[in-house]
N, C-alpha and C positions, 0 to 999 in steps of 0.2 A: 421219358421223363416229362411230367408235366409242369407247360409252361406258363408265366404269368408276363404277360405284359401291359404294363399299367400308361394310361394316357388320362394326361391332367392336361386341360384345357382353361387356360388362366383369361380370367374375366380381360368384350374390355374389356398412410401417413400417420441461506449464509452466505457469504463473502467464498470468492473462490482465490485461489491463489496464480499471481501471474508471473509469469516469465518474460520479459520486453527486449526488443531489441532499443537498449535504451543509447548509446552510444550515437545511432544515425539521427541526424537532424532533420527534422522534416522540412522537405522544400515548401519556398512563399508559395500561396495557391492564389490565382485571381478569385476574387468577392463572387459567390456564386450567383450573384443579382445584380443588374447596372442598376444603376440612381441615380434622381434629378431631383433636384429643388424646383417647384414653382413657384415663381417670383413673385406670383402676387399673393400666394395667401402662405409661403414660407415652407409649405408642407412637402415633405419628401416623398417623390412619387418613385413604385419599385414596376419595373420591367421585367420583360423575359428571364432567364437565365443565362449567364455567360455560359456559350461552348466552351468544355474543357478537357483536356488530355491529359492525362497522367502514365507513367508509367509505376508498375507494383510498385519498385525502391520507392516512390515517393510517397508512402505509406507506412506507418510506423507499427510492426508488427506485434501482434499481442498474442499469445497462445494462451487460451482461456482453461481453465483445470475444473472438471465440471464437479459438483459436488449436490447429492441426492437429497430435499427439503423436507423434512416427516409431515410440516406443519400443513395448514387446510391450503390449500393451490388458490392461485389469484381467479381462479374460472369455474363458473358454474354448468355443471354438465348432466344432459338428459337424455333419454333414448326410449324409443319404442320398437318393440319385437312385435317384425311382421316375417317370422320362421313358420309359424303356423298356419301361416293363407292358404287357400287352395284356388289356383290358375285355370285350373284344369287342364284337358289334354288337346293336342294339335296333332293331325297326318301331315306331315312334311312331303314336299315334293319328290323328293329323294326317296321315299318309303313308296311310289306308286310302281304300280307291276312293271311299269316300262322303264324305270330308271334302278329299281335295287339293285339290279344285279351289278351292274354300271359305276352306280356310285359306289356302294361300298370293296367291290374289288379295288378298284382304283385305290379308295382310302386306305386299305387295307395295305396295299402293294406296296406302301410308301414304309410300312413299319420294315419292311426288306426282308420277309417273311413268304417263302418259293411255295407254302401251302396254297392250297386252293380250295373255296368254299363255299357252299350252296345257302346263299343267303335268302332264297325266297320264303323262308320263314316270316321276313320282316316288312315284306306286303303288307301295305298298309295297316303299318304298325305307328301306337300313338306315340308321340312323345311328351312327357309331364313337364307343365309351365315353370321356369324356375328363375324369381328375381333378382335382374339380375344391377338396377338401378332405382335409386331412390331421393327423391327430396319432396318438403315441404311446399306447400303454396295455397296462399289463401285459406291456412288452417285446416289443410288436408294433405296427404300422402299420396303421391301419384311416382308408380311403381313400373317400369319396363320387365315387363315377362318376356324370357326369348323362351322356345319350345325348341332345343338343339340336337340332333341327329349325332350321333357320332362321328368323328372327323372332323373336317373342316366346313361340314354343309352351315347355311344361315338363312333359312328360308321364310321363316317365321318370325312375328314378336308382337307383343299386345303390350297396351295400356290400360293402368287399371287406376283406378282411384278407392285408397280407401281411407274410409270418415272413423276416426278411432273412439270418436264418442257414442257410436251406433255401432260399432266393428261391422257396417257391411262395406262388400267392395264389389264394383264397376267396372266392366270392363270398357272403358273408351272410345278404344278405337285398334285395329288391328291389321295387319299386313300381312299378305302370303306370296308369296313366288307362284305364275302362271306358269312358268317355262325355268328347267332344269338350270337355264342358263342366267339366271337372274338370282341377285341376290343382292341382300342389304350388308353394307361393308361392316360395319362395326355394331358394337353398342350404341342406340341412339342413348341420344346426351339431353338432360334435362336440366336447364335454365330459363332466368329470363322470360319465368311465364310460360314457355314452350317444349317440343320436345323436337328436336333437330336428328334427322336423320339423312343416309342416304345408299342408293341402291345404283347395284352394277352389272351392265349387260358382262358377261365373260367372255362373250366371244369377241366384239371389238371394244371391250372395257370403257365404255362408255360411262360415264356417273350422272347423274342426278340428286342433286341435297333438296330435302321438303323440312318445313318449318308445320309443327301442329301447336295450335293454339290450343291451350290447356283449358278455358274457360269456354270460347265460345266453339273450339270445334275445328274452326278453318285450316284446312291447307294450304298449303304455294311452294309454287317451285322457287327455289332460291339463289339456283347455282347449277350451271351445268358443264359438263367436259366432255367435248366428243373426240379428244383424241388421244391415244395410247402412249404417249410420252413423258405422262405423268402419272400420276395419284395423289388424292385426296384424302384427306384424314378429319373427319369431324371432332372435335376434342375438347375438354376443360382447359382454360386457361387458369393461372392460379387464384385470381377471384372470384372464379365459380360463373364466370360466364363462358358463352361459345366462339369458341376460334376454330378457324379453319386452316390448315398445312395443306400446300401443295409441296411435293417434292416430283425431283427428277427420278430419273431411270438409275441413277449412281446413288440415292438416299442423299442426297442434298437439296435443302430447303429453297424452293424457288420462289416464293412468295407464301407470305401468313397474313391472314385477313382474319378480321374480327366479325364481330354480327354487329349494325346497326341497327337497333329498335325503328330509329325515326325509317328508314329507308326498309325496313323489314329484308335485307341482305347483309350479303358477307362485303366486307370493303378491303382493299389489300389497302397495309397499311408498312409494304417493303420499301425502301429508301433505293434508290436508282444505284446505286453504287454503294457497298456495305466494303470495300477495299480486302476483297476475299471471298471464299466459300463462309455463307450461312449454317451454323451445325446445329443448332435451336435457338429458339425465342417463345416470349413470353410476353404479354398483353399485360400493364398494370392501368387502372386508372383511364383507359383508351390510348395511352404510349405504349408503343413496341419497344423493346428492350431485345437484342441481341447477343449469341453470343458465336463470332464468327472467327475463320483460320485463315489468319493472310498466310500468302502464296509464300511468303521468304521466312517463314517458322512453323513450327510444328505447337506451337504454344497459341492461344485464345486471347481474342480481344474481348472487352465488353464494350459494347454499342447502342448508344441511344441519343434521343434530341438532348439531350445535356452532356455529356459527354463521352470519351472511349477511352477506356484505361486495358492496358496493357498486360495479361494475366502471365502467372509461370505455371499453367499446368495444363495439357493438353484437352480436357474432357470435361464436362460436366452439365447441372441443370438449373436455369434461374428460379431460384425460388422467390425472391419481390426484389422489385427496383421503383424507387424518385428520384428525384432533384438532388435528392441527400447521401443517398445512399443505396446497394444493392446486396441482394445476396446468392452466391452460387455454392450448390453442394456439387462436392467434385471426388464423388463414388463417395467411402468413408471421413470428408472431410467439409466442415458448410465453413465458407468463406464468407464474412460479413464485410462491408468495406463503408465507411464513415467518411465521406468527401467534407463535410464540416469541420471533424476531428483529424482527418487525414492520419485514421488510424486503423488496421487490416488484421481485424479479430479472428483468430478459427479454432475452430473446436470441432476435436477429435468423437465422432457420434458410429464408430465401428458396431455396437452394440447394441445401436435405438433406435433403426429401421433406416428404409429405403427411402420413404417418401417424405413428405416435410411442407410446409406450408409456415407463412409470416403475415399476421394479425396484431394489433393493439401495443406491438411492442414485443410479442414473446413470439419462439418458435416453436411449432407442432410437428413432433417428428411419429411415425406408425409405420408398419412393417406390411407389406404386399405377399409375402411368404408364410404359405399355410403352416411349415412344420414351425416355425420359431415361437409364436403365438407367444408374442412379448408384448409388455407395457406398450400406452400410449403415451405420449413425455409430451410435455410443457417447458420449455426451457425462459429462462432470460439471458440472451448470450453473451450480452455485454460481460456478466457476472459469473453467468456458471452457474445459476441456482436452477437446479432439474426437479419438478413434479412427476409424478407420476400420474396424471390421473384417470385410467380404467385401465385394467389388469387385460392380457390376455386376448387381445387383438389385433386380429390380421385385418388391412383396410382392401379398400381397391382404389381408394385415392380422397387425397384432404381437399378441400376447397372453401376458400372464404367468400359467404356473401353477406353482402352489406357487413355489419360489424360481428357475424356468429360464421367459427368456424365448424363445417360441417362432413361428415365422413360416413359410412356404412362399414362394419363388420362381415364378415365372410363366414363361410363354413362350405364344406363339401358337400355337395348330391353325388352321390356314387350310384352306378348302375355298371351290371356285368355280363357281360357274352361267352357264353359258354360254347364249346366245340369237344370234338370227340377226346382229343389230347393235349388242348389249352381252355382256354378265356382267358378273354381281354377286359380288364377292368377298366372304366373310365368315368371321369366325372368334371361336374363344372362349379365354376365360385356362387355359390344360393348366399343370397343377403338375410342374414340375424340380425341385424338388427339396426338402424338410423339415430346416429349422435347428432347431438346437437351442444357447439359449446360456444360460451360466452364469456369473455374478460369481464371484472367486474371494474 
């Protein structure tokens, strides 16, 4: 019987009616700012923010009923389709006579498949550039092409620039692996001007992160780990700049650093004692916002230099935090929480994707899952008023810079391996196309 086994290699977002728990009184809260008169000229001067604790009850619950707008959406949204580019192709290290056989057995062995297979077909064989990251800058398109081998190989990836008023494109700048054992860990991440990446010895997992300067060209080393007791994850924070994760050997967060411009490095920006395990964080505004599992409950604190409220649900992701207020989605549910109002909004979003992102006041929810290819939503959560606005996209992830939220569409490259009595089909997320939207 002839088999199929498919391998998908995911890349690296009117008046509603409410229901209140209206009965509980909300507890007094201290003034979220101290104040002082100056005596000589009368004027009231505002300081820091008072540290504040809460627990959930002292928040007045609101269950928002969401309800679909027909009318034109508060955001103005644009995009350009770069489906069409041509990358060209790359020999990965993994494809040379001395490692095929090697690698792809290996890869292969993992699908739990007792077959055995004469891959030397695949000597230096090319693989087609496919993008797979995108954002604006400086009035141009600058694009990460990886050229991806089957499995788990990462041997490759380019920089391209392209100028959409000329449609030509540039390749930048480019990386390959010398040695089988080397490799660049993720998607490099474009921000900031730059493109942040970084690469790892496999045998004593050694890392090193490099910064590329998108205008003039430069390198530097940025960051490095010589020892095997962690890992490093380069990544988007929600305002579309670069953060760095270190975690432990157990998948817990041992320090999150942000990127400094002025210093051109990563800064750990972890608090000495967070009263527990770290289980994610998120970077707003240059504040780390937490959200961590003391040792005597299975339920989540939120934590930051303002203060640590006390959550009931054991999981979830920060989608924005201030002074004022924060928000976590926690699987099918985004928790808004209003330290002003001391009131604890949530709305039920089973239907309106994975990822989510919070701009100008409204929230951007899009879906990471190629089969669903649903709406992209604009919410007001306070309200419940949901927009719709573009049909039929899967993202790889939202992110806000400056005041435009921004995101990339998906689609599959498929390619297929045929053998006497299967193939193996597989493929990876190729970018359709780079949104761009704006609250009006």
């Amino acid at each position: 019987m002839k088999k199929i086994i498919s391998i998908i290699a995911a890349a690296a977002l009117t008046l509603s009616c409410f229901s209140c728990s209206d009965d509980e009184k909300k507890k007094e809260e201290p003034k979220p700012t101290d104040t002082a008169v100056n005596e000589d000229t009368g004027d009231t001067l505002v300081t820091e923010p008072v540290y504040r604790e809460y627990s959930e009850e002292d928040f007045r619950t609101v269950e928002v009923s969401l309800t679909n707008y027909d009318k034109e959406p508060p955001v103005d949204i644009s995009f350009v389709d770069i489906s069409g580019l041509d990358f060209g192709e790359k020999v990965p290290i993994c494809n040379k006579a001395e490692n095929v056989q090697g690698y792809y057995s290996s890869g292969y062995s993992m699908l739990e498949d007792d077959e055995e297979h004469d891959w030397s077909s695949y000597t230096d064989n090319a693989e087609k550039g496919v993008a797979t990251n995108c954002c604006t800058y400086d009035g141009k398109f600058y694009i990460v092409v990886e050229y991806k081998p089957i499995f788990h190989g990462r041997y490759d990836f380019s920089l391209f620039r392209y100028d959409e008023s000329s449609g030509k494109t540039e390749e930048l700048y480019s990386w390959s692996s010398s040695d089988i054992n080397d490799s660049y860990i993720e998607t490099p991440v474009l921000a900031n001007g730059k493109m942040f990446y970084a690469v790892c010895d496999l045998e004593d997992y050694s890392e090193t992160a490099y910064s590329y300067d998108l205008i003039s060209g430069d390198i530097k080393s940025i960051y490095e780990n010589s020892g095997s007791d962690e890992v490093t994850r380069i990544c988007y924070d929600d305002t579309g700049y670069p953060a760095m994760i270190v975690y432990s050997t157990e998948d817990y967060i041992k320090d999150t650093m942000r990127y400094d411009a002025d210093t051109e490095s990563f800064i750990s920006v972890k608090a000495d004692d967070m009263g527990g395990d770290v289980v994610t964080s998120n970077v707003f505004s240059g504040v780390p916002f937490y959200l961590v599992k003391p040792d005597d409950t299975a339920y989540l604190d939120m934590v930051s230099e303002y203060y640590r409220v006390s959550l009931s649900y054991p999981g979830g992701v920060i989608i924005y935090g201030d002074d004022k207020m924060f928000i976590v989605k926690n699987y099918t549910l985004i928790h808004m929480y209003d330290l002003e109002k001391m009131e604890h909004y949530i709305l039920d979003v089973h239907d309106m994707g994975d990822i989510a992102a919070y701009s100008g006041g409204f929230l951007f929810l899009g879906s990471m899952y190629r089969d669903h290819r649903i709406p992209f939503y604009c919410i007001k959560p306070e309200f419940g008023i949901v927009y719709a606005i573009a049909e039929g996209i899967d993202c790889n992830r939202i992110s806000v810079v400056d005041d435009k939220v921004v995101f990339n569409s998906l689609i599959d490259e498929i390619k297929d391996i045929e053998f006497k009595s299967s193939y193996i089909s597989y493929g990876s997320n190729k970018i359709e196309k780079a949104y761009t939207v704006t609250v009006k």
